[in-house]
C-alpha positions as a Markdown table, in Angstrom:
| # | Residue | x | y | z |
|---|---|---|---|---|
| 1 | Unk | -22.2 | 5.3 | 3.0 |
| 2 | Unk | -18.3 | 5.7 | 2.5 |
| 3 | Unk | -18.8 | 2.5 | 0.2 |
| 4 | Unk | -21.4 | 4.0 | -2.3 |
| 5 | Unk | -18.8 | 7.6 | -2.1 |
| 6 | Unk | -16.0 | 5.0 | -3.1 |
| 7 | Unk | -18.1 | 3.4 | -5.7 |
| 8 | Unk | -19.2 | 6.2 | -7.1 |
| 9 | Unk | -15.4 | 8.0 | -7.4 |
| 10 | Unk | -14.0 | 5.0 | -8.8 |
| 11 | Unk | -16.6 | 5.2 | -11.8 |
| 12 | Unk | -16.2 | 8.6 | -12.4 |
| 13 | Unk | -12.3 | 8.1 | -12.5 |
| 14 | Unk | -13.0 | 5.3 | -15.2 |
| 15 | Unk | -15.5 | 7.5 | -17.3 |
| 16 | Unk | -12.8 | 10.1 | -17.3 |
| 17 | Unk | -10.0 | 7.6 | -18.1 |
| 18 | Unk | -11.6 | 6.1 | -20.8 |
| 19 | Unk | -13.1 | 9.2 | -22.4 |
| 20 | Unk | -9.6 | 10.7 | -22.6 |
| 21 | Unk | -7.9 | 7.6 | -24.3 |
| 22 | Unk | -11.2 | 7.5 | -26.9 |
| 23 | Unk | -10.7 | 10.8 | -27.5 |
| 24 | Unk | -6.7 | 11.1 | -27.8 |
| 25 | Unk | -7.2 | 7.4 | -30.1 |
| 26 | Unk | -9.8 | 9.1 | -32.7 |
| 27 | Unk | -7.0 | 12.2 | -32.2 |
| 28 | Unk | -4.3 | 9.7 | -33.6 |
| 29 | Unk | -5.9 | 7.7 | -36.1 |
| 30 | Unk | -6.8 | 11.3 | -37.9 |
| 31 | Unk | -3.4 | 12.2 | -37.7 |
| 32 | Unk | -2.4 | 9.2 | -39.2 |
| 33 | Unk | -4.5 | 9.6 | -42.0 |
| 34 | Unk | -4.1 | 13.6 | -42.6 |
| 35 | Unk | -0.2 | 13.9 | -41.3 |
| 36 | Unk | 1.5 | 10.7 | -42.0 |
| 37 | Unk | 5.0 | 11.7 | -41.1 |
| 38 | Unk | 7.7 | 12.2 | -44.0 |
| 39 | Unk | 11.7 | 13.6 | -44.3 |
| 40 | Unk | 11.4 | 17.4 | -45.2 |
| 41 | Unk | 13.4 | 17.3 | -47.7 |
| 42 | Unk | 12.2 | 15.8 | -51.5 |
| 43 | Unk | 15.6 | 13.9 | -51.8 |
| 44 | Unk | 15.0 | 12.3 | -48.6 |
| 45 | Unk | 12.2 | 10.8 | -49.1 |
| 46 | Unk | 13.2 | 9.3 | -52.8 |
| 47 | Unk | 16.0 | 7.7 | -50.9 |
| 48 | Unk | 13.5 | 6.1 | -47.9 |
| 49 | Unk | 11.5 | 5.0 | -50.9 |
| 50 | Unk | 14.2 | 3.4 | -52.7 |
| 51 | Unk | 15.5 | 1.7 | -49.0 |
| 52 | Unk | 12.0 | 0.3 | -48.7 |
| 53 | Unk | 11.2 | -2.7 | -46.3 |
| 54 | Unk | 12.6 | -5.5 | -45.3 |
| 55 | Unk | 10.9 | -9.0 | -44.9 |
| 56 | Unk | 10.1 | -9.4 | -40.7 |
| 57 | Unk | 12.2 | -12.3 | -41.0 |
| 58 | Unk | 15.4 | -9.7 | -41.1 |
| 59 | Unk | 14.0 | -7.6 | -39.0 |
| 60 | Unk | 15.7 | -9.5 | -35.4 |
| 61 | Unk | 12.1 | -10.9 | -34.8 |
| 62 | Unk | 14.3 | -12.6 | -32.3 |
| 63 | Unk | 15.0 | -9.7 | -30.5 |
| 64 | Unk | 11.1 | -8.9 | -29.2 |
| 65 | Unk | 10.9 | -13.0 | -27.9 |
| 66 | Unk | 14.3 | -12.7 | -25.8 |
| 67 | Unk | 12.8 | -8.5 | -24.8 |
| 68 | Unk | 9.0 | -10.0 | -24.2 |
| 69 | Unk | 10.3 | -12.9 | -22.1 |
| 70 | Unk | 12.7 | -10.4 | -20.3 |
| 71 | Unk | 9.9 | -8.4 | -19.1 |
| 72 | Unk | 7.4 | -11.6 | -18.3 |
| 73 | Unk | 10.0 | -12.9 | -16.4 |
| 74 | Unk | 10.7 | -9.7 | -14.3 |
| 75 | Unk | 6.7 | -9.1 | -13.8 |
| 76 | Unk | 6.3 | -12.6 | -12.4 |
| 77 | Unk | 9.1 | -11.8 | -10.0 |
| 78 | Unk | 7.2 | -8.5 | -8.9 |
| 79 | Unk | 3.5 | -10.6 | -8.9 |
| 80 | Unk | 5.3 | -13.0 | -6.8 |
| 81 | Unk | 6.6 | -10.6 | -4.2 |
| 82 | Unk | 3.6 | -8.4 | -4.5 |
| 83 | Unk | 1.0 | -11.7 | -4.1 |
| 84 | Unk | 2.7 | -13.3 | -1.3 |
| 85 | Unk | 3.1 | -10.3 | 0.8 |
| 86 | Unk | 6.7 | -10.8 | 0.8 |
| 87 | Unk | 7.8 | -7.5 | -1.2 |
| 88 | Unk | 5.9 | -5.5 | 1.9 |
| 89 | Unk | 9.2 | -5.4 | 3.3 |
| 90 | Unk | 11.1 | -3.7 | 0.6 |
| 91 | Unk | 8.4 | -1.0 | -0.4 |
| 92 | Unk | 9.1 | 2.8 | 0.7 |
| 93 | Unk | 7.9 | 3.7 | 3.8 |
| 94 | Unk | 4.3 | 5.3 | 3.0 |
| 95 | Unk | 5.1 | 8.8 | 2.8 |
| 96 | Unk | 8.1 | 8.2 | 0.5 |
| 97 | Unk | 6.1 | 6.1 | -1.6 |
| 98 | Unk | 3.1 | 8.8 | -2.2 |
| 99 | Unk | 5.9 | 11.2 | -2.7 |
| 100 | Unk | 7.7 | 8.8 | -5.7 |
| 101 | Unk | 4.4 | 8.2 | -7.0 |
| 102 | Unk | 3.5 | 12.1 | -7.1 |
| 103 | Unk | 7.4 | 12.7 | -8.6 |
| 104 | Unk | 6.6 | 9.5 | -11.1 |
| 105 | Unk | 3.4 | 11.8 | -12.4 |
| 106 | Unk | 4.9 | 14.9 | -12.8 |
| 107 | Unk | 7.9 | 13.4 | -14.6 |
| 108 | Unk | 6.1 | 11.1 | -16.9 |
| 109 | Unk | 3.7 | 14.2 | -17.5 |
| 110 | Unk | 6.5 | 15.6 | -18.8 |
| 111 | Unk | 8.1 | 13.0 | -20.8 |
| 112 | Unk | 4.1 | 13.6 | -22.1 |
| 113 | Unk | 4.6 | 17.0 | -22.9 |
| 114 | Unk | 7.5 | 16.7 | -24.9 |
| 115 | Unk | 5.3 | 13.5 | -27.0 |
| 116 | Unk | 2.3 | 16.7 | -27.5 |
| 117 | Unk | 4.4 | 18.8 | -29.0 |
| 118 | Unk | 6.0 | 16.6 | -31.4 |
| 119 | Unk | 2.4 | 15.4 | -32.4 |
| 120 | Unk | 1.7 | 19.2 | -32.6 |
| 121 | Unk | 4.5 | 19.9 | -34.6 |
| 122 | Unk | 3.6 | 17.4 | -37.1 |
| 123 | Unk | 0.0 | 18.7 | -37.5 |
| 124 | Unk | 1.0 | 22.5 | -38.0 |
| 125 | Unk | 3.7 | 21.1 | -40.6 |
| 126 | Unk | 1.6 | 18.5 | -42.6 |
| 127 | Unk | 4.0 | 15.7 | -41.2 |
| 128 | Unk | 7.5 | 17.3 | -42.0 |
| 129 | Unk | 9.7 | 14.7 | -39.7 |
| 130 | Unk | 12.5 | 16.9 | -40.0 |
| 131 | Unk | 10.9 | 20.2 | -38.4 |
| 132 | Unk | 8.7 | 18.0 | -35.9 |
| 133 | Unk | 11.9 | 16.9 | -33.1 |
| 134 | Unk | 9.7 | 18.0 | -30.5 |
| 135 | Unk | 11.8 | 20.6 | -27.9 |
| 136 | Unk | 14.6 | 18.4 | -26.4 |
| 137 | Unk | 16.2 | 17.3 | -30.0 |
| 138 | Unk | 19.3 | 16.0 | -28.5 |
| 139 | Unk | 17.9 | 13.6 | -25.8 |
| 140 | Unk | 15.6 | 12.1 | -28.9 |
| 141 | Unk | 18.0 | 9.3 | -28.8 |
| 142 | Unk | 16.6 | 5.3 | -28.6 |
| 143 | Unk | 19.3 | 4.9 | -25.3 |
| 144 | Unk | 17.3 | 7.8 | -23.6 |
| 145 | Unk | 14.1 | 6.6 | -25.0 |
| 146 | Unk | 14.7 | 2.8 | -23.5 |
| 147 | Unk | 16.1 | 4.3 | -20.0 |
| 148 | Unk | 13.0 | 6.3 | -19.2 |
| 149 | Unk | 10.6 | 3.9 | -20.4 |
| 150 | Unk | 12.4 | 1.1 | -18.0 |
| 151 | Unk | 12.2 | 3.7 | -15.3 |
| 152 | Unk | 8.8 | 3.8 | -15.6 |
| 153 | Unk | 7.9 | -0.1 | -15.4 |
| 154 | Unk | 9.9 | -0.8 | -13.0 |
| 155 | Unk | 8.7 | 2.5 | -10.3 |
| 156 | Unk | 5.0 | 1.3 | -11.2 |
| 157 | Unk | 6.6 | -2.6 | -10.0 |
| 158 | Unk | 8.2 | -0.7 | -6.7 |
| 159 | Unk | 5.1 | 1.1 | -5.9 |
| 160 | Unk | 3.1 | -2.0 | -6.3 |
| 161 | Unk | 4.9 | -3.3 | -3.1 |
| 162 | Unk | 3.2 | -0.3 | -1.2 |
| 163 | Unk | 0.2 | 0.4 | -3.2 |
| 164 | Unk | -0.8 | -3.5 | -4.2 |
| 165 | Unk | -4.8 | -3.0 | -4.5 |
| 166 | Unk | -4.2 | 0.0 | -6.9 |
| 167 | Unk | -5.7 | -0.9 | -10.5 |
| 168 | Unk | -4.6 | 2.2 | -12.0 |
| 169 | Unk | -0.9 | 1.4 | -11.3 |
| 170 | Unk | -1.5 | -2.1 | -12.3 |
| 171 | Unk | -2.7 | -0.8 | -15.6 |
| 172 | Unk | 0.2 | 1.7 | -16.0 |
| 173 | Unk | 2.7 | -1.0 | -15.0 |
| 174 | Unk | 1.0 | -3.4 | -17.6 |
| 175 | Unk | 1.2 | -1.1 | -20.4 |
| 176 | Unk | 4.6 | 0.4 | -19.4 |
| 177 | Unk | 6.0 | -3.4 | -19.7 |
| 178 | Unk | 4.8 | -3.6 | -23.2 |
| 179 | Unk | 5.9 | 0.0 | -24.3 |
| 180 | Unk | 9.5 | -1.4 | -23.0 |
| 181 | Unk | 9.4 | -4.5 | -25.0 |
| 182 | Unk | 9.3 | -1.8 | -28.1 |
| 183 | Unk | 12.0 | 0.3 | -26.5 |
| 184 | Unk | 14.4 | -2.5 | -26.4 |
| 185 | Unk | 14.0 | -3.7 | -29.8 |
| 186 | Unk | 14.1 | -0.5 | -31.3 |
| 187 | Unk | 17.4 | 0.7 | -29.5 |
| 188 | Unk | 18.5 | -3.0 | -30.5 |
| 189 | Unk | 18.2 | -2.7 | -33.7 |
| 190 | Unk | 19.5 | 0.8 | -33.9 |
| 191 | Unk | 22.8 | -0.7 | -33.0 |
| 192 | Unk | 22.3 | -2.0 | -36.7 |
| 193 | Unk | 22.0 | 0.8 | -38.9 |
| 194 | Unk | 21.1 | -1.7 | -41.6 |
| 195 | Unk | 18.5 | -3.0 | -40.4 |
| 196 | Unk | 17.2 | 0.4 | -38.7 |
| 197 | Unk | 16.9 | 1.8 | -42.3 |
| 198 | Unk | 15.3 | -0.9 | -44.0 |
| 199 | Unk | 11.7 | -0.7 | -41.4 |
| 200 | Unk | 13.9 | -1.5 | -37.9 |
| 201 | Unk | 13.0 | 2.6 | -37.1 |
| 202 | Unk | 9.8 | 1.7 | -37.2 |
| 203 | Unk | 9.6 | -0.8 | -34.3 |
| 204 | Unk | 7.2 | -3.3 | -33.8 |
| 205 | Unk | 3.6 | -2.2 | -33.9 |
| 206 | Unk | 3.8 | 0.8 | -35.9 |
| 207 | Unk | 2.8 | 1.3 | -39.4 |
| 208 | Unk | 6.1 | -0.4 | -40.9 |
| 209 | Unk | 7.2 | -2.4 | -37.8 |
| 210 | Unk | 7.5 | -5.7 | -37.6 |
| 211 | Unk | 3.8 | -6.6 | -36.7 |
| 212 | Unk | 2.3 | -3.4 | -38.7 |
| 213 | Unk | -0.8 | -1.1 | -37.5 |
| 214 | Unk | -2.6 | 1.8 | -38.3 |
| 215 | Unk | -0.3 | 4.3 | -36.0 |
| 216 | Unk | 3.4 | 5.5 | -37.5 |
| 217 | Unk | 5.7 | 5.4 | -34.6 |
| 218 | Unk | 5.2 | 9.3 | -33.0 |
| 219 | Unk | 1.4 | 8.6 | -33.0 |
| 220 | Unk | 1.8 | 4.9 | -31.7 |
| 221 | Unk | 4.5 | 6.3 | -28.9 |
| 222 | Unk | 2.1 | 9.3 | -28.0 |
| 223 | Unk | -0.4 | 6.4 | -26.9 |
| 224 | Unk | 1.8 | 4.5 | -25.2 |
| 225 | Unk | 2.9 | 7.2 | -22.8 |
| 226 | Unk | -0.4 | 8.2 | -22.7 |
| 227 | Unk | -2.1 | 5.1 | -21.4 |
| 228 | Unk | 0.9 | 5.4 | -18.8 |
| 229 | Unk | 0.4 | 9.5 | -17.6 |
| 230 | Unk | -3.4 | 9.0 | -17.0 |
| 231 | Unk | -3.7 | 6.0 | -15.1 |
| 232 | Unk | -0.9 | 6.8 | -12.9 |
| 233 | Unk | -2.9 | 10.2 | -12.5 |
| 234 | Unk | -5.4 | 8.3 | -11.4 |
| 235 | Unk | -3.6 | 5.9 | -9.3 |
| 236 | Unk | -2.2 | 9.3 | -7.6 |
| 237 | Unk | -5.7 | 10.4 | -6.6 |
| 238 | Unk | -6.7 | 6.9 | -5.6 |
| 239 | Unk | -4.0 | 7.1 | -3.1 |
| 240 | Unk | -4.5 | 10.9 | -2.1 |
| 241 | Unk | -8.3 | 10.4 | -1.3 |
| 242 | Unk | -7.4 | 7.1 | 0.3 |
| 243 | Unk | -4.6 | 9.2 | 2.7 |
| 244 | Unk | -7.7 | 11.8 | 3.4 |
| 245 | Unk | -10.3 | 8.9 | 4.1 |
| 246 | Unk | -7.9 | 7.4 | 6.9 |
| 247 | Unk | -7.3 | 11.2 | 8.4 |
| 248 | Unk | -11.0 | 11.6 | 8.2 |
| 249 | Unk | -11.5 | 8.2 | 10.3 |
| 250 | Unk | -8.4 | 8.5 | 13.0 |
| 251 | Unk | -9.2 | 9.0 | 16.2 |
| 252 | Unk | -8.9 | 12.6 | 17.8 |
| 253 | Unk | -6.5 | 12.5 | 20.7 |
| 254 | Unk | -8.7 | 13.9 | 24.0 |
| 255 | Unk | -7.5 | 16.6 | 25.7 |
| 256 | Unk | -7.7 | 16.9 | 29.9 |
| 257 | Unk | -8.8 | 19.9 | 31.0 |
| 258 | Unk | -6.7 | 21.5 | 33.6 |
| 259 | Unk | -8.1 | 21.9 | 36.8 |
| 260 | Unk | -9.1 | 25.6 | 37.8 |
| 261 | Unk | -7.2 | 27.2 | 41.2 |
């Protein structure tokens, strides 16, 4: 019976996963289409036009082989531990771990936020850039950008040594490996303001970027935190149904009655 309840919570909790990705991905595309973001200013953009693209080839392709083998190389490490059993003894005790996945949530959810309004911003405007900074302008910085994002991938690795059979947080660590991969090209290449105005800002897989897509970068980067905040969601409520399970199961201490006089 606890089996079929399992079952059944697991495939809502997909149903509702993927119905908010489908939803926010047709969201994004439209945007992309209707609010394709551009500098306020006329002048601006006659200037980006004139910069235009340059060929991937100047782009520091290099730099997203030596960031993509970073990251394999740092997930293998994690498998590893996580497979062999031998990372059990440096996860957070269990209580600390719920408690960094519940603080890993709210922060991300957040980070989120911040991604909705810039998104929101550009559809009020008609994709003015320049009036779409979201609300914390001055920590819109590719450092900032890159440190979070490696935050992320490597608490989702951590909390894999505790939570090991959770496919939500493998999911969000998957996807939070990949989203870094972008995060340390594009703050690469900022370092190069040549490059970074000739299609570098664009990163890799959005429209402009090295590999091109249908997504510019605030669309594209709204998606990626996205298919982080909801799985970990649901990795959280994995976890907090699993911790009321076991309290449901766990033995009730008996009490002795005391004798009467």
């Amino acid at each position: 019976m606890a089996a079929m309840v399992t079952g059944r919570l697991h495939r809502r909790r997909l149903a509702w996963v993927a119905g908010v990705l489908l939803v926010a991905t047709a969201a994004m595309l439209w945007m992309a289409a209707h609010r394709a973001p551009h500098p306020g200013s006329p002048v601006a953009a006659h200037l980006a036009a004139l910069r235009g693209l340059w060929p991937a080839s100047l782009r520091r392709p290099a730099v997203v082989v030596a960031a993509l083998a970073l990251v394999v190389a740092v997930d293998a490490v994690f498998v590893v531990l996580i497979a062999t059993g031998r990372g059990r003894r440096l996860a957070l005790p269990a209580r600390a771990s719920l408690g960094a996945l519940a603080a890993l949530v709210i922060l991300q959810g957040l980070h989120q936020t911040e991604h909705l309004v810039q998104v929101t911003q550009l559809l009020v405007t008609g994709g003015n850039a320049d009036l779409s900074q979201g609300v914390l302008t001055r920590l819109n910085q590719e450092l900032v950008h890159l440190v979070w994002t490696s935050a992320v991938w490597i608490g989702c690795a951590a909390l894999l040594l505790r939570y090991r059979h959770n496919r939500w947080l493998w999911v969000a660590f998957a996807i939070a490996g990949i989203h870094d991969v972008e995060h340390i090209y594009l703050y690469t290449v900022s370092l190069d303001p040549a490059v970074a105005l000739h299609g570098g800002v664009n990163g890799i897989l959005a429209t402009g970027g090295l590999l091109g897509g249908p997504l510019q970068r605030p669309y594209l980067h709204f998606l990626y935190n996205l298919l982080e905040f909801v799985p970990l969601v649901a990795a959280l409520l994995d976890e907090l149904a699993a911790r009321t399970r076991g309290a449901q199961r766990a033995p009730r201490p008996l009490r002795m009655r005391s004798a009467s006089a």
